[in-house]
C-alpha positions in Angstrom: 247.1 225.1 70.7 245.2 228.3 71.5 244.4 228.4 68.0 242.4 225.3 68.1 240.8 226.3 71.7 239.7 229.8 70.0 238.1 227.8 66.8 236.4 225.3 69.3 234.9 227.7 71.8 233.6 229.8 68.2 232.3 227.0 66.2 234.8 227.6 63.7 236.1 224.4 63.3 232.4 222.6 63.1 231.8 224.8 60.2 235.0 223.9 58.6 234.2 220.5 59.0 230.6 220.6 58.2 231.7 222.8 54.8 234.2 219.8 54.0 231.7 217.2 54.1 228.8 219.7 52.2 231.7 219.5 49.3 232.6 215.8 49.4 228.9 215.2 49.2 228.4 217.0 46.7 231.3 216.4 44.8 230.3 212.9 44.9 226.9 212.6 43.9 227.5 215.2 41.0 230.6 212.9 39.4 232.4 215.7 37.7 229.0 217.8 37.2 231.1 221.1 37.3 227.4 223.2 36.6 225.9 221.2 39.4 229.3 221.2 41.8 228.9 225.8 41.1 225.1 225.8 42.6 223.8 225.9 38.7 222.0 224.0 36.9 221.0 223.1 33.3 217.1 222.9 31.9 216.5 219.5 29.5 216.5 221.3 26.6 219.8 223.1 27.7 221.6 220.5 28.1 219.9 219.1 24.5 221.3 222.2 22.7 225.2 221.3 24.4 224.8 218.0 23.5 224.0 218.7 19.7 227.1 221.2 19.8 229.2 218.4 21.4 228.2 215.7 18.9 229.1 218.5 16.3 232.3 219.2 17.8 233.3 215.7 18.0 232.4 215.2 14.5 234.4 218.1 13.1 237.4 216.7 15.4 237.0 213.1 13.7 237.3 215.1 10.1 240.6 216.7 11.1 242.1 213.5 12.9 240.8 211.1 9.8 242.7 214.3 7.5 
């Protein structure tokens, strides 16, 4: 009980609250952007160069699995 007067009279519980809903925000708009959800972020070609390692990947993986 004091606990939660203390965190009222301080504004510690509005920024808990406000920090909650930053990270459901973002964590919804991002859908599973883990870059994006960390503060980062990627440059076109960036994510072009992953993309062509991906596609790699997933074609070496298809080799094995067909094996």
């Amino acid at each position: 009980m004091l606990r939660r007067l203390f965190e009222y009279l301080t504004l510690a519980d509005y920024d808990a609250a406000n920090e909650q809903a930053n990270r459901k925000i973002v964590a919804r708009f991002t859908r599973g952007n883990i870059y994006l959800k960390n503060g980062l972020y990627m440059t076109r070609s960036a994510m072009d160069a992953q993309s062509e390692r991906g596609g790699r990947a997933v074609a070496r993986l298809q080799k094995k699995v067909a094996s």
